[in-house]
LUMGU-528402 format. One record per residue: x, y, z of N, C-alpha, C in turn. Coordinates in steps of 0.02 Angstrom, whole numbers, padded with zeros to 5 digits. Layout:
REM LUMGU-528402
     n.xx     n.yy     n.zz    ca.xx    ca.yy    ca.zz     c.xx     c.yy     c.zz
        X        Y        Z        X        Y        Z        X        Y        Z
...
END
This chain:
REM LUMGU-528402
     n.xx     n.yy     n.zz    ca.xx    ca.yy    ca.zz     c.xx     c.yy     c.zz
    00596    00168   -01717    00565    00192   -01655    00573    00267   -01649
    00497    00303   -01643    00515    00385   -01620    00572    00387   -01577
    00590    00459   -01555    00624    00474   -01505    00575    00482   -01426
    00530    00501   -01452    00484    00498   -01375    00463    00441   -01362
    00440    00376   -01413    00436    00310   -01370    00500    00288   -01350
    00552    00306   -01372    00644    00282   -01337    00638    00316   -01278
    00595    00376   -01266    00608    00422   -01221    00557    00360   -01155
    00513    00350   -01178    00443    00327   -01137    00490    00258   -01119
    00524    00242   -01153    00543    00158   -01112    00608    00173   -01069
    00649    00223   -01086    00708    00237   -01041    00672    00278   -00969
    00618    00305   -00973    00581    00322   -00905    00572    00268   -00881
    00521    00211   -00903    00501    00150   -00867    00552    00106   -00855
    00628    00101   -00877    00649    00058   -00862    00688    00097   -00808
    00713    00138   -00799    00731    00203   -00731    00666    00187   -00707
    00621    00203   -00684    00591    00212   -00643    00569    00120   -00601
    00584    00061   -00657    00579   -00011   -00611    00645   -00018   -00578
    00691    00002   -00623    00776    00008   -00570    00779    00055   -00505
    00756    00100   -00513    00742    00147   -00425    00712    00103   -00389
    00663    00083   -00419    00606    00049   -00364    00644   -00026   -00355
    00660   -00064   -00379    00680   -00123   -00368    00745   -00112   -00328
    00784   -00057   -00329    00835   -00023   -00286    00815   -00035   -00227
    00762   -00014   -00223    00743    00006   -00163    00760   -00032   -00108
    00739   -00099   -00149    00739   -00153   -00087    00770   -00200   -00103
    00839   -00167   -00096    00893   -00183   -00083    00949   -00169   -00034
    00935   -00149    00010    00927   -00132    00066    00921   -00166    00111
    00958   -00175    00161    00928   -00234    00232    00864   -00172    00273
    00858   -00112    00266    00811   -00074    00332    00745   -00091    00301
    00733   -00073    00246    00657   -00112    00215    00648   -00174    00220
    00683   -00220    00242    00653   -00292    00242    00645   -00302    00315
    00703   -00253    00326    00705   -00265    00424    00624   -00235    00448
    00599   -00161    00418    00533   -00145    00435    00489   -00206    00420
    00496   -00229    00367    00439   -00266    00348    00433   -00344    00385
    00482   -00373    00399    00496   -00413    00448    00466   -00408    00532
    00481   -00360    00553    00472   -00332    00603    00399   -00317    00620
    00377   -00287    00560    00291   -00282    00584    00263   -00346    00582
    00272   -00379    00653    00218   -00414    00686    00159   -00434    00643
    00106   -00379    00638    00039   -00381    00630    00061   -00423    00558
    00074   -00398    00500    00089   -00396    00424    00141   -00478    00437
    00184   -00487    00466    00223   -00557    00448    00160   -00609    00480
    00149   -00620    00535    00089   -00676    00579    00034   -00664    00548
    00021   -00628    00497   -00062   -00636    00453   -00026   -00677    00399
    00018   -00657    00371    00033   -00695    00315    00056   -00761    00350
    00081   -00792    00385    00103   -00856    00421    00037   -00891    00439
   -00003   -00852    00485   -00070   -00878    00510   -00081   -00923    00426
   -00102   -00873    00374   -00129   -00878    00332   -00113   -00930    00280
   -00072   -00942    00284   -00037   -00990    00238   -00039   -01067    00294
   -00045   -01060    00356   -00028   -01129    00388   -00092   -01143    00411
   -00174   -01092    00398   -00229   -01124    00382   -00262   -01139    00334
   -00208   -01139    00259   -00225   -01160    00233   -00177   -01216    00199
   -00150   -01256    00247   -00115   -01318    00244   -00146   -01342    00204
   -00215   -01369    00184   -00245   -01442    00144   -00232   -01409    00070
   -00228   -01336    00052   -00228   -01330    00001   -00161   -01307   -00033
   -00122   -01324    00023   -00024   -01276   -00008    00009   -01360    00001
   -00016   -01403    00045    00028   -01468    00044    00038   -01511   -00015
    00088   -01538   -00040    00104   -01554   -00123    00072   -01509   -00159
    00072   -01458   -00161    00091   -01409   -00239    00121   -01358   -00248
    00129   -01333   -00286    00168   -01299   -00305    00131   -01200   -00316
    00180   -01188   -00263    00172   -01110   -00260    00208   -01073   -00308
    00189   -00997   -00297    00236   -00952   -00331    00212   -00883   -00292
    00279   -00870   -00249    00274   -00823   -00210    00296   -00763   -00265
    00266   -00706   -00286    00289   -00645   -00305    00321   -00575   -00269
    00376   -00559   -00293    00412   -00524   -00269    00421   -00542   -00187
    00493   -00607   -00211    00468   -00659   -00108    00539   -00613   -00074
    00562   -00571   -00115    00612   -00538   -00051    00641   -00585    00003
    00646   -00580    00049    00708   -00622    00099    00683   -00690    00083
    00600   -00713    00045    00574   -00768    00047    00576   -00803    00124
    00540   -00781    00163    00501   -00768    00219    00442   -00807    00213
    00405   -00777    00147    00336   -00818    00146    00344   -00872    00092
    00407   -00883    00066    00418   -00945    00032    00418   -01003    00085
    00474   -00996    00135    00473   -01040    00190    00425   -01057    00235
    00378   -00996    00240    00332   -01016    00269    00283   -01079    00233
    00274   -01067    00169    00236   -01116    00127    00277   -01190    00149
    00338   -01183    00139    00386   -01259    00142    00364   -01289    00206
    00349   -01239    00231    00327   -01266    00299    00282   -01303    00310
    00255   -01265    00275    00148   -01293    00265    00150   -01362    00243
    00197   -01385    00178    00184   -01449    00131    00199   -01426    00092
    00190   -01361    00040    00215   -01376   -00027    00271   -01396   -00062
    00254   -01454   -00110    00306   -01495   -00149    00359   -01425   -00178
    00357   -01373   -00211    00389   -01353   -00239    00367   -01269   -00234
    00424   -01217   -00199    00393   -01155   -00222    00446   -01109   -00254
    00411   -01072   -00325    00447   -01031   -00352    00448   -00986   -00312
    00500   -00934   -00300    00511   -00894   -00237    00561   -00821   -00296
    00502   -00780   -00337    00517   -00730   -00398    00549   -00668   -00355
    00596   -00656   -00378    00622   -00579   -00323    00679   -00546   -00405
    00664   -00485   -00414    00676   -00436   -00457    00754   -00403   -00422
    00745   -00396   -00367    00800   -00352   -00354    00870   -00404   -00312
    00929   -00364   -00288    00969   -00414   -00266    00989   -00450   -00184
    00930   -00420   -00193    00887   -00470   -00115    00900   -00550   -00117
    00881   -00575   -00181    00860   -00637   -00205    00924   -00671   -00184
    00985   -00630   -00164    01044   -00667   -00143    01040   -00689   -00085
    01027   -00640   -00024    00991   -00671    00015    00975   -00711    00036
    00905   -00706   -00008    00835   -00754    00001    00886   -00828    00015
    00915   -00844   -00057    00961   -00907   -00078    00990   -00920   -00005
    01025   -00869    00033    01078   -00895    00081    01005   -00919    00145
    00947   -00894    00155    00921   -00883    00225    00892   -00954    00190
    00853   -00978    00134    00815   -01047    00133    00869   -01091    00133
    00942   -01091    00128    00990   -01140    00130    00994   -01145    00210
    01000   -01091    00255    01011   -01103    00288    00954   -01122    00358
    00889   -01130    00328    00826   -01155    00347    00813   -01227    00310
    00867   -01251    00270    00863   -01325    00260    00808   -01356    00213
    00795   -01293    00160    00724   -01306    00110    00736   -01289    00044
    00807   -01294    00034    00815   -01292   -00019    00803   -01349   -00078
    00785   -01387   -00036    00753   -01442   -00094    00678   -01430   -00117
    00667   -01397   -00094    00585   -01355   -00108    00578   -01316   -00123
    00624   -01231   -00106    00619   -01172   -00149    00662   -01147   -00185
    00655   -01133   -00229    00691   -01132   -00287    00687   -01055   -00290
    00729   -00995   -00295    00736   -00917   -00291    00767   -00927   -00364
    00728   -00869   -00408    00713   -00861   -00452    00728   -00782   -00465
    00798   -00759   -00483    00803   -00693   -00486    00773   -00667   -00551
    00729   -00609   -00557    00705   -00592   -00591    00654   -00557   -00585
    00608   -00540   -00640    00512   -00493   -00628    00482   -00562   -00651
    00413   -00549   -00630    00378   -00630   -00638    00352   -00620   -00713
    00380   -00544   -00739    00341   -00549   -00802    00391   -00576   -00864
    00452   -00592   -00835    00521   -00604   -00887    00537   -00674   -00866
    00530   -00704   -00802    00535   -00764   -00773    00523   -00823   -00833
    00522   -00901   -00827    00498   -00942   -00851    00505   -00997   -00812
    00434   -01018   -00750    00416   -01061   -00709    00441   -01142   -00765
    00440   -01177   -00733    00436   -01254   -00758    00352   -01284   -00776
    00319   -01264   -00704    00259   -01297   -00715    00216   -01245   -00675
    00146   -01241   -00715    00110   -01195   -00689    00092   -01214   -00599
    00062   -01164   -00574    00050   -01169   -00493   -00023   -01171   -00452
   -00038   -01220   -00397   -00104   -01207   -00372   -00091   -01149   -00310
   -00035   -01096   -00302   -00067   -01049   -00259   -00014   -01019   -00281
   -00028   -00942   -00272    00015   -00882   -00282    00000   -00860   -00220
    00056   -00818   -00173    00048   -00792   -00111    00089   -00718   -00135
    00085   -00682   -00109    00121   -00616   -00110    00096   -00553   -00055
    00178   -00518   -00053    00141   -00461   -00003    00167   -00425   -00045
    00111   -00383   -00090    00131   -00325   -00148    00089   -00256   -00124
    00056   -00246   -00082    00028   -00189   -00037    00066   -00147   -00020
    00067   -00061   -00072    00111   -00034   -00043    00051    00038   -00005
    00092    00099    00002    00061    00145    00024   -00009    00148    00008
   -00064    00168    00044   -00142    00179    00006   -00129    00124   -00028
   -00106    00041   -00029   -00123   -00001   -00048   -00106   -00007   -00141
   -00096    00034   -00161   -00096    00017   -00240   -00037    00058   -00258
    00022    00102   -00204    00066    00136   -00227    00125    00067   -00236
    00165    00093   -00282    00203    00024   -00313    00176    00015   -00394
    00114   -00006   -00382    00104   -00034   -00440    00099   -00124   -00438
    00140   -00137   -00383    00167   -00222   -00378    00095   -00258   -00395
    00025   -00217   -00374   -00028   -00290   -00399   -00046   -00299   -00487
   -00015   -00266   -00508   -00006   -00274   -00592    00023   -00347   -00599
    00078   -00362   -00563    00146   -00415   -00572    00082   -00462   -00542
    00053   -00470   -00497    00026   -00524   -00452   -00027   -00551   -00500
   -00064   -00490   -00538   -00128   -00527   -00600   -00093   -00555   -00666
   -00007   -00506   -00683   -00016   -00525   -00733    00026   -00623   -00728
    00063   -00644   -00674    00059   -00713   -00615    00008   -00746   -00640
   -00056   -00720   -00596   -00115   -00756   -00600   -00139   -00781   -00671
   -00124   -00746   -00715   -00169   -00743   -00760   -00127   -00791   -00829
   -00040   -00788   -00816   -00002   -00848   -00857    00012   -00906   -00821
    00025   -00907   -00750    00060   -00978   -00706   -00008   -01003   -00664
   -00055   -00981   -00643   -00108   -00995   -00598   -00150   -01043   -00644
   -00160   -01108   -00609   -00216   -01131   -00626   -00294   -01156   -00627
   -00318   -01155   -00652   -00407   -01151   -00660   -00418   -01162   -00577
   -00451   -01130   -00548   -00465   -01118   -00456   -00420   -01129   -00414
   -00358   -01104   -00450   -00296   -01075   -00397   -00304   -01036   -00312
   -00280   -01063   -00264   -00265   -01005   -00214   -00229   -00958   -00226
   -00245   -00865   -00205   -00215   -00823   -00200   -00239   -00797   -00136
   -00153   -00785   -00104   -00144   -00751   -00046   -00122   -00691   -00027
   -00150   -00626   -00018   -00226   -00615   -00008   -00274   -00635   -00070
   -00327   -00622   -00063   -00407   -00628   -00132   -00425   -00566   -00124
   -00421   -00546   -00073   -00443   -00494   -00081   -00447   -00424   -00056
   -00453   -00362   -00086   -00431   -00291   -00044   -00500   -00227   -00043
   -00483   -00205    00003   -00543   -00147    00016   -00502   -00082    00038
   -00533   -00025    00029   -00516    00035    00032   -00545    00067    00063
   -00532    00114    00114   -00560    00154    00163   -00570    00227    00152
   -00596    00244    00182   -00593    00336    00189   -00617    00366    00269
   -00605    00412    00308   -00632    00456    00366   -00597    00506    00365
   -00658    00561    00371   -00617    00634    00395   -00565    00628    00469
   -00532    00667    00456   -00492    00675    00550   -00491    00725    00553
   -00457    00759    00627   -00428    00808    00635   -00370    00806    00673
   -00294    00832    00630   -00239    00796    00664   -00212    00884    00712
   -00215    00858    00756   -00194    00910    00780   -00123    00947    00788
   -00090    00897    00781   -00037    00919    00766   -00014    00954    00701
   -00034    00953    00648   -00033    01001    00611   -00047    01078    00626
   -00095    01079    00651   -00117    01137    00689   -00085    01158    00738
   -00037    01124    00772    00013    01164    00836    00065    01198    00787
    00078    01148    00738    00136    01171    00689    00113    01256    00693
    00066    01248    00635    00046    01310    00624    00046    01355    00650
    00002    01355    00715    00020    01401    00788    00078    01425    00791
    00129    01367    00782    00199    01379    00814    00218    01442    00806
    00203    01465    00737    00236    01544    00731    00207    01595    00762
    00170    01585    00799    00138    01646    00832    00160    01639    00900
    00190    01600    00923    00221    01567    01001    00284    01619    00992
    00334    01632    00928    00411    01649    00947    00406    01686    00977
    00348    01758    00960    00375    01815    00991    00396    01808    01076
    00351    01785    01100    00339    01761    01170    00404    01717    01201
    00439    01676    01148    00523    01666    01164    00567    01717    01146
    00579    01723    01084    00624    01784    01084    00620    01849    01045
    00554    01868    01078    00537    01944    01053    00549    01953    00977
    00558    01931    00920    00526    01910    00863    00464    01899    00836
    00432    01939    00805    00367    01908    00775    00384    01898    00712
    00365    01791    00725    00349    01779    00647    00292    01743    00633
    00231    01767    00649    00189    01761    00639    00162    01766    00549
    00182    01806    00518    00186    01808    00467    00215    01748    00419
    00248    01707    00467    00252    01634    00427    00215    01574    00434
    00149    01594    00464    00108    01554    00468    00061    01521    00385
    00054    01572    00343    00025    01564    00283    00090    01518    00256
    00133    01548    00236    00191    01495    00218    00189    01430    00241
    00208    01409    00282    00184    01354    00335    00145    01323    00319
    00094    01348    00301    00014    01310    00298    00032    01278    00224
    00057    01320    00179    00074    01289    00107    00107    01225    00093
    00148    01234    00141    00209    01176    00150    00174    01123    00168
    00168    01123    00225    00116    01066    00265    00055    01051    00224
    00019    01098    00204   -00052    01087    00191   -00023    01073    00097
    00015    01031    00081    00009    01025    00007   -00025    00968   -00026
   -00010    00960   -00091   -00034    00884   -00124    00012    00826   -00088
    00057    00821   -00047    00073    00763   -00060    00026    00701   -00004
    00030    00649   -00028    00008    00608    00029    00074    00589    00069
    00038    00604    00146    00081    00603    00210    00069    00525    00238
    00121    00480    00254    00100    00419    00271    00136    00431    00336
    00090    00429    00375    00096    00424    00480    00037    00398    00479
    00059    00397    00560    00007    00361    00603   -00045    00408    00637
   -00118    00382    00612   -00152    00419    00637   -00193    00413    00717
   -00197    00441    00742   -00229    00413    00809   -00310    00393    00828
   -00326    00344    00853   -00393    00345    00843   -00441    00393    00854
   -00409    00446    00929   -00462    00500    00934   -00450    00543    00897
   -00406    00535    00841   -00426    00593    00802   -00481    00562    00732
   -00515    00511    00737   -00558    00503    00686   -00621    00515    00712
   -00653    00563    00654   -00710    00581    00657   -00777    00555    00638
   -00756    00495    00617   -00829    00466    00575   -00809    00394    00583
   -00875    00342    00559   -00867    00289    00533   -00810    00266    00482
   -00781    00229    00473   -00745    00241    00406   -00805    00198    00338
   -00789    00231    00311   -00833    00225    00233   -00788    00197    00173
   -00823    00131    00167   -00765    00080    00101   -00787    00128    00039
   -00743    00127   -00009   -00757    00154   -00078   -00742    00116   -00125
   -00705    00062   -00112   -00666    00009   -00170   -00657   -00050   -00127
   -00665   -00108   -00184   -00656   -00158   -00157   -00629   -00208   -00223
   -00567   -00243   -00213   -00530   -00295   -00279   -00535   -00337   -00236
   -00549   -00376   -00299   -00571   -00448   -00302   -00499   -00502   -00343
   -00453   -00514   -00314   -00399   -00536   -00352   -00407   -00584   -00399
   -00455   -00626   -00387   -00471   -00685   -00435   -00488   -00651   -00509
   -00534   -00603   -00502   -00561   -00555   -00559   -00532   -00492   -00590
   -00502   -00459   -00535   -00483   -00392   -00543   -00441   -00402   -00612
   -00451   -00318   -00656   -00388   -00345   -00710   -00348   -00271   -00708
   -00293   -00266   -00759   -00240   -00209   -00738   -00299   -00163   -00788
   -00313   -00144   -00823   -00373   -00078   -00832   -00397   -00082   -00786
   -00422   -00113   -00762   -00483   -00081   -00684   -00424   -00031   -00636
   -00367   -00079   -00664   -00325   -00059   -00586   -00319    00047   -00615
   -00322    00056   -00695   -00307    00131   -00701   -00339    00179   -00677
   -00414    00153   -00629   -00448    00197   -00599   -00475    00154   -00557
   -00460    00145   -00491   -00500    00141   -00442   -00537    00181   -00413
   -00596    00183   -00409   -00647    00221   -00373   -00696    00226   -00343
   -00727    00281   -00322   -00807    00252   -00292   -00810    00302   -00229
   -00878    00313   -00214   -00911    00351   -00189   -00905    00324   -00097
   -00915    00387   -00076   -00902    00386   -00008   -00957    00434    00050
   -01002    00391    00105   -01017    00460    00156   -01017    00440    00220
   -01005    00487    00253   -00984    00488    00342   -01028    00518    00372
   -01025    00544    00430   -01072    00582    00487   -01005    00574    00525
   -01006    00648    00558   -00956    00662    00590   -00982    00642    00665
   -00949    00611    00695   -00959    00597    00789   -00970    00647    00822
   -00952    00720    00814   -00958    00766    00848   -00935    00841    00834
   -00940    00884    00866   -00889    00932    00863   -00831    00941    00858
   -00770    00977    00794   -00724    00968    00760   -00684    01015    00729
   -00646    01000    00691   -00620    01027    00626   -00575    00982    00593
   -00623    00959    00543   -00588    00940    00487   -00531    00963    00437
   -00477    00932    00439   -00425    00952    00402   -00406    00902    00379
   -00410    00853    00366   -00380    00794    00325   -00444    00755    00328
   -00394    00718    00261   -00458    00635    00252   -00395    00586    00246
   -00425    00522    00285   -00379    00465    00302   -00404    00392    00277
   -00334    00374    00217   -00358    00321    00183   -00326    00250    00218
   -00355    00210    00212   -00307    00167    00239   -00363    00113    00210
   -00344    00034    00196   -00345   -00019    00149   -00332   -00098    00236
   -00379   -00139    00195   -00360   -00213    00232   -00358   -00252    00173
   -00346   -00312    00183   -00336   -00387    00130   -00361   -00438    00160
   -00362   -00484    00127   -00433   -00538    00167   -00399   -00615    00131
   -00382   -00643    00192   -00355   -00696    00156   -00414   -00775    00164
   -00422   -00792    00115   -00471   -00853    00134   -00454   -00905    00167
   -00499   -00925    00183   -00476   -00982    00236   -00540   -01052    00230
   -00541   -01091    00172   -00584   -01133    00159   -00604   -01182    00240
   -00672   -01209    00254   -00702   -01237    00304   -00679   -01215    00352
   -00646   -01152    00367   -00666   -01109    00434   -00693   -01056    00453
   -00729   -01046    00488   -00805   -01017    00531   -00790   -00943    00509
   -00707   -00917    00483   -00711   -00833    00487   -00639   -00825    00425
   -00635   -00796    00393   -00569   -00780    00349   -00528   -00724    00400
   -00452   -00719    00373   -00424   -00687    00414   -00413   -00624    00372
   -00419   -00564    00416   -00405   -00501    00388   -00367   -00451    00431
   -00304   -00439    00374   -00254   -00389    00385   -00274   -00332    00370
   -00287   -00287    00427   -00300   -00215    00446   -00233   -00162    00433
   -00271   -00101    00422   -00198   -00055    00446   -00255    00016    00442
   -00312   -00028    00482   -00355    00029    00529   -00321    00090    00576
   -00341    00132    00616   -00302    00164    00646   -00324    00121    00710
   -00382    00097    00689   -00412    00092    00764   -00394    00003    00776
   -00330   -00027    00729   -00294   -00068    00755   -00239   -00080    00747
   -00192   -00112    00788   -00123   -00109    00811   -00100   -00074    00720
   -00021   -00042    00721    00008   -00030    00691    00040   -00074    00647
    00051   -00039    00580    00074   -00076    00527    00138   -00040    00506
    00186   -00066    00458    00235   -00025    00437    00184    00029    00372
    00148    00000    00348    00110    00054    00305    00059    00099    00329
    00063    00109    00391    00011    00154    00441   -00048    00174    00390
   -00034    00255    00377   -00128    00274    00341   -00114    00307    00296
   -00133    00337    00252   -00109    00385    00192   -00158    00452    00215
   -00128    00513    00232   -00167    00571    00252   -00152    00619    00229
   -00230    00634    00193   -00217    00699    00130   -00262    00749    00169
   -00219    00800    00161   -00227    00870    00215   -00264    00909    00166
   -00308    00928    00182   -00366    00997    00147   -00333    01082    00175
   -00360    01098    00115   -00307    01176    00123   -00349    01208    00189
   -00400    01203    00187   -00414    01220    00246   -00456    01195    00306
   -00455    01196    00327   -00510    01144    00402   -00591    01176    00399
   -00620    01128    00392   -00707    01154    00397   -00718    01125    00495
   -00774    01153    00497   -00817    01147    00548   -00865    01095    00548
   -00865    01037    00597   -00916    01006    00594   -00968    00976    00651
   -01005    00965    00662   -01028    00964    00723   -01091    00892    00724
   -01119    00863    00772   -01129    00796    00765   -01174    00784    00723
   -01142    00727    00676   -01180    00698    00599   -01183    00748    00556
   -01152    00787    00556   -01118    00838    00478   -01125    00767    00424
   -01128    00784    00365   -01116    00726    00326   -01060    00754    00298
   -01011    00716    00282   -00961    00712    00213   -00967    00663    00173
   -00981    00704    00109   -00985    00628    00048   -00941    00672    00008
   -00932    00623   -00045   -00918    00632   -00115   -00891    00577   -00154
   -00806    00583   -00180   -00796    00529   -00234   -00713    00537   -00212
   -00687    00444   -00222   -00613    00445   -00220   -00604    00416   -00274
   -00550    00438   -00319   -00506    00394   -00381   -00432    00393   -00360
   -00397    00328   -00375   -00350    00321   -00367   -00319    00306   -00439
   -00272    00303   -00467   -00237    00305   -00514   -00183    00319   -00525
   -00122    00284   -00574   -00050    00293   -00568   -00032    00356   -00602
    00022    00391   -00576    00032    00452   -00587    00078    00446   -00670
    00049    00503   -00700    00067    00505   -00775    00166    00525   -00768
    00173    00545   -00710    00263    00548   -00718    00287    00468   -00695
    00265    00451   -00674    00301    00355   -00627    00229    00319   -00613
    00214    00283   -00655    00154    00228   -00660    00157    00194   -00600
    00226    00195   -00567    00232    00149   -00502    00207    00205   -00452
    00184    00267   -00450    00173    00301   -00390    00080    00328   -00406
    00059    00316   -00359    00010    00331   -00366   -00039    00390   -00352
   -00106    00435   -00375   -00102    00475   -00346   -00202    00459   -00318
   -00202    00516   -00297   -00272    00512   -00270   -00312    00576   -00273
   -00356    00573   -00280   -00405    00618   -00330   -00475    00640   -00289
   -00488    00708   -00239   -00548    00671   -00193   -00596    00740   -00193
   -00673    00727   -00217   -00719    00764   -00232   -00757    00759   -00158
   -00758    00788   -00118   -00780    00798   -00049   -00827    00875   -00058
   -00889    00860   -00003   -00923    00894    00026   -00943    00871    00098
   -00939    00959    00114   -00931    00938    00204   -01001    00988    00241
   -01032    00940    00242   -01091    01015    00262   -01146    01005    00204
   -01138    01087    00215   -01162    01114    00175   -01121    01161    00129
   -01041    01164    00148   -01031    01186    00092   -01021    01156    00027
   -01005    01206   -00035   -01000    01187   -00093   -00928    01122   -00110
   -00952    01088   -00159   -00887    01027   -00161   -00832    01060   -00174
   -00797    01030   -00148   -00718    01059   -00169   -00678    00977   -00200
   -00609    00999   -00236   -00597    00951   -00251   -00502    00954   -00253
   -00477    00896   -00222   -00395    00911   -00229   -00353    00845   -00257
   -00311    00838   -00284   -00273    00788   -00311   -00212    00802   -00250
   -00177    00741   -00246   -00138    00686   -00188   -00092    00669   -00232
   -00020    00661   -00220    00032    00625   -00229    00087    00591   -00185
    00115    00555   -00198    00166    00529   -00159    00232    00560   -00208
    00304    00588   -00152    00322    00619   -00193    00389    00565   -00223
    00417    00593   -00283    00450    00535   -00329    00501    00508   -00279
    00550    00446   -00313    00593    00422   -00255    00655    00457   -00282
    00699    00476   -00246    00744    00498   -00248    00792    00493   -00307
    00812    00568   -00362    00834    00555   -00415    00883    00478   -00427
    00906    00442   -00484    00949    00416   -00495    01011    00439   -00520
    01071    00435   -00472    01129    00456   -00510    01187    00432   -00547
    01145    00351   -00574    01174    00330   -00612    01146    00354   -00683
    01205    00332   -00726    01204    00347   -00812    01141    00290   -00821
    01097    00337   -00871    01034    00279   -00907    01066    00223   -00955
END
């Protein structure tokens, strides 16, 4: 083996130990617990589709406290694999013992790609949705699931995901900015001159995940992507993309574009499928919006168009982080174009 492929697998295997770190942790499960909206879609979702989870056999991916393992036990299923990578899975073991279903789920420490199920499964459920929906990486693990333990017209919970885009204008960025021109006026100081600075900081590549407010969206929002979980495969997943256009509501300034993603869970012989939002313009999620700030704010005024193109794709330093790629025109001016990151997780200071 070269020294740079020794080099390429001691990155990837550091970079699944940070991340599987991660959530290990009681405050990440406590957020994820906690958001309301995100736990009662997945519960709704799984207990309308009782006729198809009762006697068989699931396999929840990456089931963390296994939350939505129990929920399945709940439903009917004879048997659920309940796959968790990190040391959560201890946990999981104590909370389904002590919910009285341990004769049904079986926690399975491990990645679902090293695992070895007993018997293949008629539904896979998972909540692998991270930032902008594809940061993680986790829907790699969920196809490459689907595609060894799932069988011929398996349920998967969600099927399916869509991707958003709208200009905003957050204003609070803009007080920031201001701010330096306010000191003199407190304490006879001018630092106004740190306003360009400022703007660098704030106004950089990374993607900012807050909450955006509804009156600060300026347009329709405009889908650009849409996975299909039954189909989707991990090459598609190396470029997500697709074209995007708006009309602005009114008079403005554009300074950011705001991504944000739903999932669509099926719901056989009923009138509507259920879909998990993390719209601005509905209740809050722990993954609020992903908002990538433009170096500078354009002008727009009612039905401006903004089009152009979004790619998403895993970043060449951590395959698990993702970045975003966005060819925008606003107006009439000329396209401009900026790359998005999320920034790495916090060095490791253990020995490789």
């Amino acid at each position: 083996m070269s020294h740079a492929g020794k080099k390429r697998k001691l990155d990837k295997s550091r970079q699944d130990r940070l991340y599987f770190d991660s959530y290990s942790d009681v405050t990440i499960h406590e957020e994820m617990i906690a958001d309301h909206v995100r736990t009662n879609a997945y519960r709704t979702a799984i207990f309308r589709n009782t006729e198809l989870i009762r006697g068989r056999a699931v396999l929840d991916v990456g089931a963390g406290t296994g939350v939505l393992s129990i929920f399945c036990a709940q439903a009917g299923a004879r048997r659920v694999f309940a796959v968790e990578a990190c040391s959560i899975a201890e946990q999981a073991e104590e909370i389904v013992k002590h919910n009285k279903v341990e004769d049904i789920v079986q926690v399975i420490r491990g990645t679902v790609e090293t695992v070895d199920l007993p018997e293949k499964v008629e539904v896979i459920v998972s909540e692998w949705m991270g930032y902008a929906l594809l940061h993680e990486s986790m829907l790699n693990s969920v196809l490459y699931a689907r595609d060894k333990w799932l069988k011929p017209g398996g349920l998967i919970l969600p099927s399916r995901a869509e991707l958003y885009i709208t200009p905003i204008s957050d204003p609070v960025v803009e007080d920031r900015l201001f701010f330096w021109y306010t000191v003199k006026d407190q304490y006879g100081v001018d630092m106004s001159c740190m306003s360009d600075f400022a703007r660098k900081c704030i106004k950089n590549t990374d993607i900012t995940v807050s909450s955006v407010a509804v009156e600060d969206v300026l347009s329709h929002p405009a889908r650009f992507a849409e996975l299909d979980l039954n189909s989707v495969t991990v090459e598609e997943l190396r470029s997500v993309k697709g074209p995007f256009r708006c009309e602005s509501f009114g008079s403005a300034a554009v300074n950011a574009f705001c991504v944000y993603f739903t999932v669509t869970f099926p719901c056989p012989g009923l009138p509507q499928t259920l879909v998990l939002s993390t719209s601005p313009s509905k209740p809050e999620t722990h993954w609020k919006q992903a908002v990538l700030y433009l170096d500078s704010p354009v002008e727009v005024v009612q039905d401006t168009p903004v089009t152009g193109e979004v790619r998403m794709y895993p970043s060449e330093d951590s395959a698990r982080h993702i970045c975003i790629h966005v060819d925008y025109t606003i107006g009439q001016q000329k396209t401009q174009s900026k790359t998005f990151s999320i920034p790495d997780w916090t060095p490791d200071t253990q020995s490789l």
